[in-house]
C-alpha positions as CSV (number, residue, x, y, z in Angstrom):
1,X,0.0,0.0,0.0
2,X,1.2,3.3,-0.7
3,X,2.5,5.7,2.3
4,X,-0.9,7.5,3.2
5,X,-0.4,11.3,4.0
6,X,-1.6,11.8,7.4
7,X,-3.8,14.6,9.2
8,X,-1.5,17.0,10.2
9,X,-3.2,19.2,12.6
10,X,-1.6,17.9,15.8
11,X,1.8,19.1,16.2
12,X,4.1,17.6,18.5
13,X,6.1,19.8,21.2
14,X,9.4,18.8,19.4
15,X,8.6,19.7,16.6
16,X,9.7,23.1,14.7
17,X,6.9,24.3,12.2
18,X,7.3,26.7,9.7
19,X,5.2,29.5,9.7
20,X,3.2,31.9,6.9
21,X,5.9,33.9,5.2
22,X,7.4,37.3,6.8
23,X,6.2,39.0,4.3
24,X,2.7,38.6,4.9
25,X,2.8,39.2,9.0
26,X,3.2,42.8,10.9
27,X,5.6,43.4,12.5
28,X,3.6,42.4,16.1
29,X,3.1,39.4,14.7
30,X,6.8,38.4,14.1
31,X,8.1,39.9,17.7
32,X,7.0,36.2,19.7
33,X,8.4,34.2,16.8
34,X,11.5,33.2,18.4
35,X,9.8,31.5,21.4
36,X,6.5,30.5,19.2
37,X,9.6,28.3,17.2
38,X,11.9,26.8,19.6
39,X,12.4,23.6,19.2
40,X,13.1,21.6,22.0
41,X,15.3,18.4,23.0
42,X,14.0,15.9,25.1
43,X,14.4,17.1,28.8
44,X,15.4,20.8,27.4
45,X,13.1,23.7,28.1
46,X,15.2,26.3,27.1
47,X,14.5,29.0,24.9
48,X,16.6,30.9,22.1
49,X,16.8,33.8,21.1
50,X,17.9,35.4,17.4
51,X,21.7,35.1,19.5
52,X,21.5,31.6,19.5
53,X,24.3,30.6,17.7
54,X,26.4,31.9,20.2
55,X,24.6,30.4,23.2
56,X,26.8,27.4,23.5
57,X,29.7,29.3,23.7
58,X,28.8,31.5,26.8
59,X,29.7,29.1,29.6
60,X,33.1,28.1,28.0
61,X,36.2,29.0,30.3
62,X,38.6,30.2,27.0
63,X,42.2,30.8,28.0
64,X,43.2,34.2,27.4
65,X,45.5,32.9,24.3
66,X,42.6,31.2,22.8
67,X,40.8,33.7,20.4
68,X,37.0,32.7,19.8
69,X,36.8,34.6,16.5
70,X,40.4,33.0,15.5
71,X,39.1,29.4,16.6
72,X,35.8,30.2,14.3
73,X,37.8,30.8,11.4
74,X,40.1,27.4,12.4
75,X,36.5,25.4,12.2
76,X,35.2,27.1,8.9
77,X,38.4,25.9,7.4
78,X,38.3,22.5,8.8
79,X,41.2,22.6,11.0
80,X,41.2,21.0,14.5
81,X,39.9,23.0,17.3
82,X,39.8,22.4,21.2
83,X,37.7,19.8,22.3
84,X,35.8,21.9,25.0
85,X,35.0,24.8,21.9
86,X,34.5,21.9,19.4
87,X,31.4,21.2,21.9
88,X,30.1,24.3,22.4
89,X,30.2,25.2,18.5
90,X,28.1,21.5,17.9
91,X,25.7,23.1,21.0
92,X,25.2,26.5,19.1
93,X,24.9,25.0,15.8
94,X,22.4,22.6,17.6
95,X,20.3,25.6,19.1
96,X,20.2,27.5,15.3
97,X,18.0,24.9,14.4
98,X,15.0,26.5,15.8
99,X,15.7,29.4,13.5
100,X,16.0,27.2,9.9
101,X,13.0,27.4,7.5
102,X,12.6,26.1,3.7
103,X,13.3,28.8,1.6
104,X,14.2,27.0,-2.1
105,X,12.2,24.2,-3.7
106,X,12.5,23.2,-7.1
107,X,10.6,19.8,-8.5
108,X,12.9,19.1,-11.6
109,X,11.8,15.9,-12.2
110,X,8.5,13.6,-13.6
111,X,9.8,10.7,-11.7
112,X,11.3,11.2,-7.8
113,X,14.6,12.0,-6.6
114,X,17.1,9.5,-6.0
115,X,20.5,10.7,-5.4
116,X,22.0,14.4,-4.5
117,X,25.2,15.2,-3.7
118,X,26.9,18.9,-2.7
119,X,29.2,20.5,-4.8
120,X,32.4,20.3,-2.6
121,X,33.6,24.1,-3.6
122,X,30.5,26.2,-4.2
123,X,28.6,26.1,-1.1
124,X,24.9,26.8,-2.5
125,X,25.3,24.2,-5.8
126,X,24.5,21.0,-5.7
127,X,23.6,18.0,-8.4
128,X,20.4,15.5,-7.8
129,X,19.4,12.7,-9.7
130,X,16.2,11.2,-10.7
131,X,14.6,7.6,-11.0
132,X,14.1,8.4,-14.8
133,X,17.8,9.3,-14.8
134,X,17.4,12.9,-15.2
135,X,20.3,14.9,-13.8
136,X,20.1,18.6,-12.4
137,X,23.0,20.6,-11.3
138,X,21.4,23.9,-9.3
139,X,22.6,26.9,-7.8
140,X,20.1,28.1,-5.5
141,X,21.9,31.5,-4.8
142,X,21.3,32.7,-8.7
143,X,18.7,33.3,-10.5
144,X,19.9,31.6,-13.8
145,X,18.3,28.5,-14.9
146,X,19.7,25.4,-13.0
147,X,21.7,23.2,-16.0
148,X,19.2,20.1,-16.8
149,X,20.6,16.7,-18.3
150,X,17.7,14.4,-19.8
151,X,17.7,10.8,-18.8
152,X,16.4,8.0,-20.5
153,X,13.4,7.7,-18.6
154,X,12.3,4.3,-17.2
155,X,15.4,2.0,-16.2
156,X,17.8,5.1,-15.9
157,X,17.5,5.5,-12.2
158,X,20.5,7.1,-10.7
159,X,22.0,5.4,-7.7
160,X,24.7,7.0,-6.8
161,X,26.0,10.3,-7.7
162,X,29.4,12.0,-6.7
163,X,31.6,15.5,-8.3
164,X,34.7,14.7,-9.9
165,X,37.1,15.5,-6.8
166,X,39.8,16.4,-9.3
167,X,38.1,18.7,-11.5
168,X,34.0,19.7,-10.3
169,X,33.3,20.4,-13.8
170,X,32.6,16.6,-14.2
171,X,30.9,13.7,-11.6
172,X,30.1,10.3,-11.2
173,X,27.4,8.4,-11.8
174,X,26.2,5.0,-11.2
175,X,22.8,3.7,-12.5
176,X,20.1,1.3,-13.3
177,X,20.7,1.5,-17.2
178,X,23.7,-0.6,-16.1
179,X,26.8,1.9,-15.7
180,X,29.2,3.6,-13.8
181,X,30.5,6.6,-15.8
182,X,32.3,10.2,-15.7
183,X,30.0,12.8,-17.3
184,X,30.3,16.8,-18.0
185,X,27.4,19.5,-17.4
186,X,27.0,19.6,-21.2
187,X,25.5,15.9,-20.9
188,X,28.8,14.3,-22.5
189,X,29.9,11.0,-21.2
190,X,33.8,11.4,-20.3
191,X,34.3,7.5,-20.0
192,X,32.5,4.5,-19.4
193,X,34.0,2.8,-16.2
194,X,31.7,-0.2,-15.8
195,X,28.9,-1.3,-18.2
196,X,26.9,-4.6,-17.6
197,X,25.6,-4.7,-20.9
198,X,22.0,-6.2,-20.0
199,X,19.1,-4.7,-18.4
200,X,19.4,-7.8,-15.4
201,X,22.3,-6.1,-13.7
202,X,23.0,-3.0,-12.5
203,X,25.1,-0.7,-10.1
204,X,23.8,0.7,-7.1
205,X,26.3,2.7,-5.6
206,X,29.9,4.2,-5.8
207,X,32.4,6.3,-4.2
208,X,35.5,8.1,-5.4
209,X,39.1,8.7,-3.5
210,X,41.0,11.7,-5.5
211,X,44.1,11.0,-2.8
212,X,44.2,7.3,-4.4
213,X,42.6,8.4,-7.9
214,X,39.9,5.1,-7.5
215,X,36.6,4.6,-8.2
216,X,34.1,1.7,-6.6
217,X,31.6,0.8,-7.6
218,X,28.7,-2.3,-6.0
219,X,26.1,-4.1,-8.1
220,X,22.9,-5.9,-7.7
221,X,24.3,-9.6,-7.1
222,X,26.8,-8.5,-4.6
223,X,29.7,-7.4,-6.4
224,X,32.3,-4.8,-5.7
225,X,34.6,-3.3,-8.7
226,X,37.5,-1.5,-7.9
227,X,39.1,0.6,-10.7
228,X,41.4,3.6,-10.5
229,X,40.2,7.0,-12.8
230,X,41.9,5.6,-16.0
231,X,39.0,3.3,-16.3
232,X,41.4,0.3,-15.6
233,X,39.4,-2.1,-13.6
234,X,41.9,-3.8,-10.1
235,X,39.4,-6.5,-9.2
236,X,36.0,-7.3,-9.4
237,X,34.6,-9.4,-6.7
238,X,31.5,-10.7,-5.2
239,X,31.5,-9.4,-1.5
240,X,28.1,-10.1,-0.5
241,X,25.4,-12.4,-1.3
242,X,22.8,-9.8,-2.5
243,X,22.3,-6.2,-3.5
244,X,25.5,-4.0,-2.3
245,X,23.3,-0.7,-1.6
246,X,25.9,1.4,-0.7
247,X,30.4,1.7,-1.1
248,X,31.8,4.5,1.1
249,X,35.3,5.2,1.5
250,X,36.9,6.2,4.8
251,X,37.7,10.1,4.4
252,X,41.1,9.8,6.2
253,X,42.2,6.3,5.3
254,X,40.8,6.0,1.7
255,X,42.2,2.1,1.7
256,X,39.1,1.7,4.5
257,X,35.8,0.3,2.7
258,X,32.8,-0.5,3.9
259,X,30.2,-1.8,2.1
260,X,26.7,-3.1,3.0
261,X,23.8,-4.9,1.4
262,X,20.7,-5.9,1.5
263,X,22.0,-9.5,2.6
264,X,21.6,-7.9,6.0
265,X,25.5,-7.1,6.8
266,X,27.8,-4.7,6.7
267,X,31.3,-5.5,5.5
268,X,34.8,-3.7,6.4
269,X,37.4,-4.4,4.0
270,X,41.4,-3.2,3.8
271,X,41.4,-2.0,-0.2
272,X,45.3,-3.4,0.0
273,X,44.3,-6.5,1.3
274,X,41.7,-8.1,-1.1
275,X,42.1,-11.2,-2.0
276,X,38.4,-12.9,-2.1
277,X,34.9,-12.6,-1.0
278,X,36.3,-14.0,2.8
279,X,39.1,-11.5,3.1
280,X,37.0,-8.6,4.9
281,X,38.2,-7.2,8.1
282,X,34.5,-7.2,10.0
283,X,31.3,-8.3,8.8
284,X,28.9,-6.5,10.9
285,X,25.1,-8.2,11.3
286,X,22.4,-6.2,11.0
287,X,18.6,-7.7,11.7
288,X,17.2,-6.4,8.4
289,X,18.4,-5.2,5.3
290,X,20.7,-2.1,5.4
291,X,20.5,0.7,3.1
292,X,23.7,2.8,3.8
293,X,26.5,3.1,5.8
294,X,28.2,6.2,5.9
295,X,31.8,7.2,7.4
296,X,31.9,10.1,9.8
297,X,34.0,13.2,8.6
298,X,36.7,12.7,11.0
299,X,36.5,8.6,9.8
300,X,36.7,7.2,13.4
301,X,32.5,6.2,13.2
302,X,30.5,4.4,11.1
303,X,26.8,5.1,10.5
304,X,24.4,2.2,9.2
305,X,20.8,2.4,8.3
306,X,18.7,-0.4,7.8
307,X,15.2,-1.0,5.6
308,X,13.0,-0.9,9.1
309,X,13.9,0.8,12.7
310,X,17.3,0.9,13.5
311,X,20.4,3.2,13.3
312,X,23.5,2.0,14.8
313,X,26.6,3.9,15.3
314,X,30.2,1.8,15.5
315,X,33.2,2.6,16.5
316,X,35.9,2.3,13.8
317,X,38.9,1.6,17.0
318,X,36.2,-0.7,18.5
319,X,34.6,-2.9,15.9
320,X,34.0,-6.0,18.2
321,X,31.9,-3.8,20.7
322,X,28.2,-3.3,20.2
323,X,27.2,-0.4,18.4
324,X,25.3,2.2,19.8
325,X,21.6,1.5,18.7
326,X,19.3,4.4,17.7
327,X,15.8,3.4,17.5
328,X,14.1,5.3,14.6
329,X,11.1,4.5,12.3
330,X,12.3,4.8,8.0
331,X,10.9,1.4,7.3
332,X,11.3,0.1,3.7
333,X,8.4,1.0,0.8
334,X,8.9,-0.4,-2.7
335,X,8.1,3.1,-4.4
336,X,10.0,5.8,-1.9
337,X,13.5,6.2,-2.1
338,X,15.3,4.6,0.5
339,X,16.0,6.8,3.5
340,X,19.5,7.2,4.1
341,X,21.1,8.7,7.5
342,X,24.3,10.9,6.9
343,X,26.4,12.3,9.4
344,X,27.0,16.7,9.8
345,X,30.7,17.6,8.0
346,X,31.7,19.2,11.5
347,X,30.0,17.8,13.9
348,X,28.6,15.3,15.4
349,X,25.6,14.8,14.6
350,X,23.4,12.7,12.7
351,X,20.3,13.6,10.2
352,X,17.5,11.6,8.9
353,X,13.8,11.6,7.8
354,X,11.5,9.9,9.8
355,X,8.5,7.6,8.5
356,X,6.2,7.1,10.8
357,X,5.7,3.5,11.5
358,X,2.6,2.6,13.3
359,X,3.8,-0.9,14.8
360,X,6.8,1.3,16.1
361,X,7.5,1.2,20.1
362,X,7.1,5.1,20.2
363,X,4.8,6.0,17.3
364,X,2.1,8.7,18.3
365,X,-1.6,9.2,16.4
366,X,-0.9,11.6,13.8
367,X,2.9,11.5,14.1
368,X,4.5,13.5,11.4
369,X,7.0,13.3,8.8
370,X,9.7,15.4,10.3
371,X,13.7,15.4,9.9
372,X,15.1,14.1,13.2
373,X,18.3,15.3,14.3
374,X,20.6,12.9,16.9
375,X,23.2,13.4,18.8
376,X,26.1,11.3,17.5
377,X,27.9,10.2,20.7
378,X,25.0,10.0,23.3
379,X,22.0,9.0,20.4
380,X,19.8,10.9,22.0
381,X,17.2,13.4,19.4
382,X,18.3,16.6,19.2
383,X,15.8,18.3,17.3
384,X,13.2,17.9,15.1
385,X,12.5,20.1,11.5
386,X,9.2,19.8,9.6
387,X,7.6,22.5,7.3
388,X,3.5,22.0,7.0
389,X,3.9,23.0,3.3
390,X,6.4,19.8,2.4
391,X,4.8,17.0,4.9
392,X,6.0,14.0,2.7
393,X,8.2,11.7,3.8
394,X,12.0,13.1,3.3
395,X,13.9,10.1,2.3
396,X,17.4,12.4,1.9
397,X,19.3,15.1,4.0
398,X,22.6,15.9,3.2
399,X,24.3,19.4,4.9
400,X,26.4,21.6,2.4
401,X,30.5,21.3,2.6
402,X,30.0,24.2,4.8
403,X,27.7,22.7,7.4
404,X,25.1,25.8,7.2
405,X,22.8,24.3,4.2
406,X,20.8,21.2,4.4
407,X,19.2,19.7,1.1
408,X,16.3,17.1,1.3
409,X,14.8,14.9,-1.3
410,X,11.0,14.2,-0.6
411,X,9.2,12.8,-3.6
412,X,9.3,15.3,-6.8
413,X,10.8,17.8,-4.8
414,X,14.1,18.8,-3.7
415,X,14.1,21.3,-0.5
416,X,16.6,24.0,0.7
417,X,16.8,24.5,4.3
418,X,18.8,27.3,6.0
419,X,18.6,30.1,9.1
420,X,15.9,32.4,7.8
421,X,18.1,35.3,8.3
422,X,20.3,33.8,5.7
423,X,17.5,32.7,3.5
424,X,16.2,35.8,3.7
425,X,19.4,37.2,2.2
426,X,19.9,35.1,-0.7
């Protein structure tokens, strides 16, 4: 049966609800906002004010040599910052949640979006895919018409897309026509990297190192092909017994793979150490089918999702120790792009889009279809986003390079979240 859109007039304390635009309310009307749109943690009943992003810094004890403003520009450049400011920066940033709103939608497509992935240079561009294979590369901070590539319609869904790390001109695509290739923006394809030549396999996923110049790629049997960007294939393997739903390479060690399936496991594998289908490091069991599983930034955590309730969070020093297990309904449905759980690029945290599961321990009447925001070290929900106007189910949150942007697939449509401050700006 096909997900039902439910009632949603009962809105939940956690919840943060956009409101009618600022351009239609006096200026009265706007003065509460702040308190009318906190959104709350469990336990929390603190309020924020429009100086929230600077709230989790207050109580910090900064040594005189330490320079706030000079450790802010250390963490928009990605360098390392102290621990004690690292957390009070993930707090703030946690608090300017209550101010983000939807202010960019675009519905490209005749068929749903499958894939999206941020430009890693220009912080407001990013490319999404479609199930018809469409391909749409957007900058949301112009007005010029976003560049559109036509797909082949049925059978050209696109699993997995990445940019070119050496040259952002170009990405990566795999896809259900049965390739892994390197195209332009023009709609040329660069080189053809795996082709399966019939319409009864196909690749679901791939990820690119630009420090080891390789491309992986997994299929719909349970292989796993490892080229490098000359197209020249280095093995070609059958890892898992079914569908390999998603590759990922560890950011810091790029010769770190993990790989899960649908087979109900997720598989850790040392890229110099292949030898055969029994020469991973860990196999990690899972209880249902997983759809991703996703390195942290910082590569020392792995996030899995499965097809039903469950996110679990490992520890990449500590892979014999049980996972910490987040309970959270994004069961499986036939026609909805699989929700996927990603990690924050600077913090940690953990995003996803919530389908509300009535057999689930926790499910309320009238739950809704919100983007739930954990805490990556305790698992406890942060925060909760959810716009009255785009109540589908979000099967796809990815933050910008930048960490200030979040992008959300839901259906047709492809969403733009940011602080309406900024939003207002652009």
């Amino acid at each position: 049966m096909a997900p039902r859109k439910r009632p949603e007039t009962q809105k939940t304390p956690e919840v943060a609800v956009r409101p009618k635009s600022k351009r239609s309310r006096s200026p009265r009307e706007l003065e509460p906002e702040a308190k009318k749109l906190c959104v709350k943690g469990p336990g929390s009943s603190r309020r924020f004010d429009s100086g929230c992003l600077w709230a989790g810094l207050a109580s910090l004890q900064v040594p005189p040599s330490c320079s706030i403003v000079r450790a802010l520009h250390h963490h928009k450049l990605g360098n390392a910052v102290r621990p004690s400011l690292q957390q009070g920066l993930q707090q703030a940033f946690l608090h300017s949640l209550a101010s983000y709103r939807i202010f960019q939608k675009a519905a490209p497509f005749d068929r749903r979006a499958t894939s999206l992935a941020w430009h890693p240079t220009h912080p407001s561009t990013l490319a999404v895919g479609s199930k018809g294979g469409d391909i749409m590369l957007w900058n949301f901070g112009i007005k010029d018409k976003p560049t559109f590539i036509k797909g082949i319609g049925a059978g050209g869904s696109i699993t997995g897309l990445k940019f070119n790390p050496l040259d952002t001109n170009q990405f990566f695509t795999s896809s259900m026509e049965g390739t892994t290739r390197l195209q332009d923006f023009k709609g040329n394809t660069l080189r053809v990297f795996t082709s399966s030549g019939t319409c009864n396999f196909w690749f679901c996923s791939l990820d690119v190192s630009a420090r080891s110049r390789m491309v992986v790629t997994g299929d719909n049997v349970g292989h796993v092909i490892l080229l490098n960007m000359d197209g020249r294939e280095l093995w070609n393997l059958r890892m898992h017994k079914k569908k390999v739903t998603h590759v990922a390479l560890n950011p810091c060690c790029d010769w770190f793979l993990a790989t899960a399936s649908v087979d109900q496991t997720v598989k850790i594998w040392d890229l110099r150490q292949v030898r055969g289908k029994s020469s991973f490091l860990h196999s990690l069991p899972h209880s249902h089918p997983v759809n991703a599983a996703c390195f942290s930034p910082d590569g020392a955590q792995l996030l899995t999702t499965d097809q039903k309730s469950e996110l679990r969070v490992y520890s990449a020093s500590q892979w014999d120790c049980p996972p910490s297990l987040i309970p959270h309904p994004h069961r499986h449905f036939q026609h909805l792009t699989p929700i996927k759980a990603t990690w924050h690029p600077r913090y940690n945290v953990i995003v996803v889009g919530r389908y509300p599961d009535p057999n689930f321990k926790s499910c309320t009447p009238h739950e809704l279809r919100t983007i739930d925001v954990f805490d990556g070290n305790s698992g406890k929900m942060m925060y909760q986003l959810y716009d009255p106007e785009s109540s589908g189910i979000i099967s796809l949150n990815e933050f910008n390079p930048m960490g200030d942007t979040l992008a959300s697939v839901m259906g047709y449509h492809i969403l733009i979240w940011s602080q309406e401050e900024a939003g207002m700006r652009t």
